[in-house]
Phi, psi and omega in degrees: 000330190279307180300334175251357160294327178310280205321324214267295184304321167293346190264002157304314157257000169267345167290331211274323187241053180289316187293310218276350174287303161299004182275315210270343174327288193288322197288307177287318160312316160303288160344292182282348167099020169201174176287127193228155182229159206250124178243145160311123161319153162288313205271111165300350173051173187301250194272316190246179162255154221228126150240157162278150170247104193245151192211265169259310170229184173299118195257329178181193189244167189237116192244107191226092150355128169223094175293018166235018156297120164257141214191108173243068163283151175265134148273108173304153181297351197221006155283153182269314173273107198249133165305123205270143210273189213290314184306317184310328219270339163307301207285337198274316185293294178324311197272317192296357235220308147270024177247315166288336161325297186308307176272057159024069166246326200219163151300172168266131164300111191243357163164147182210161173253178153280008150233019183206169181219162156196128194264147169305168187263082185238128198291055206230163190260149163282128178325345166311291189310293183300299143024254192289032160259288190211114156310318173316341194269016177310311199287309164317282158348321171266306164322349161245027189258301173315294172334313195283338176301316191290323180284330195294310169332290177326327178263013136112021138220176173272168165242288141115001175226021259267030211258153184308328177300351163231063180208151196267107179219157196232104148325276199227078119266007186042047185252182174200173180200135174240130190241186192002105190255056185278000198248157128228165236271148177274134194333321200282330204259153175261161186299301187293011170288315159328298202312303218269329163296337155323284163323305201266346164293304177282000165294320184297323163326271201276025138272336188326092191322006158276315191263008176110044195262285225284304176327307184304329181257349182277353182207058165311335204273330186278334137010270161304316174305338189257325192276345171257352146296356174224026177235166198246140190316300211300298177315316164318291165322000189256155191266107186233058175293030186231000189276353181260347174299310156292327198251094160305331201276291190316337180298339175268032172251064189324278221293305190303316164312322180280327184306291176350291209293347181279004168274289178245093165311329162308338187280140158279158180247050129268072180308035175266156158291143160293168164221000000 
């Protein structure tokens, strides 16, 4: 019954933005130079809806405001990241995405609106997905993910949802991309509280035993080595008693938590969550 209220509220909402799909048909075809069609994306996306732009091949992704999604996440007084409202969340995806293009970090921006953006197309799996394909690739994986967190941190932004789903990776080219920038940082927190709630949001990610979690705890030491050779004095430094309120699951990883800390001394080391 739950699988067909869902069924039934999404063609509900892929209806909902039907008119407005075909204004951008011609408006972004006109933009990319051909005739283009707009498909629902497999992946249900977030806060908005996710299409393919599709033309002689697949040209790019489409990020579309819907205003009849309805999407309440509870936010805690001590989350670092709060969902950004619809407009915020275009102008928030465009700029990080141009700021990262240029350092092969992200997809390319390729034309946007006030309720829509639409980014190039790169056939790489979100790292979830590969994952839970071959758990063996944690290690590749983090080697090249970390590195890309410090740069990205270097142009002078966060992410604040930092989960395998959302960063894009190709074994093999050992390249990575981090997408869909839907947060911004809650009134309370400083950047390097940000900076360091990154890092430890996808650690907590790839303990999941779906996600590399037993590769990930069967070799900690290499673990630390990798996270102190890419995380930066600002982040080490940061105080983060507010981080176990969110990242629950990590908090029950004792052994793992004691590696953290010796990178960031600041996680407490009373792992009960705050409230």
């Amino acid at each position: 019954m739950k699988s067909l209220k869902r069924w039934v509220r999404r063609r509900r909402e892929i209806a909902a933005i039907a008119p407005r799909c075909r204004e951008l048909e011609d408006e972004i075809g006109k933009a990319l130079g051909e005739s283009v069609r707009l498909v629902p994306a497999p992946m249900k996306g977030g806060y908005d809806e996710i299409l393919t732009v599709e033309g002689c091949r697949r040209l790019g992704i489409l990020r579309l405001n819907n205003p009849s999604k309805d999407q309440q996440d509870p936010i805690g007084p001590l989350d670092p990241g709060i969902p950004l409202d619809d407009r915020g969340r275009i102008e928030r995806e465009w700029h990080a995405y141009s700021m990262l293009f240029p350092l092969g970090l992200s997809p390319e921006p390729l034309v946007r609106g006030p309720d829509f953006m639409v980014c190039s197309w790169l056939p790489w799996d979100r790292a979830s997905r590969r994952l839970l394909a071959d758990s063996g690739k944690i290690w590749s994986l983090l080697e090249t993910v970390l590195p890309a967190i410090a740069s990205m941190h270097g142009a002078g932004l966060t992410h604040l949802d930092l989960n395998l789903g959302n960063v894009l990776f190709d074994p093999c080219s050992a390249r990575t991309c981090l997408i869909d920038f839907e947060f911004g940082p809650a009134s309370w927190i400083r950047e390097d509280q940000q900076k360091a709630f990154d890092y430890l949001r996808l650690i907590e990610d790839c303990t999941k035993p779906r996600r590399g979690g037993a590769n990930l705890k069967s070799d900690l030491r290499r673990l630390g080595t990798l996270l102190s050779a890419n995380v930066p004095a600002e982040a080490r430094s940061a105080g983060l008693d507010f981080v176990f309120s969110r990242l629950q699951r990590l908090a029950r990883e004792d052994a793992v938590c004691d590696v953290l800390r010796e990178v960031f001394p600041g996680l407490p080391q009373d792992s009960s969550p705050r409230t």
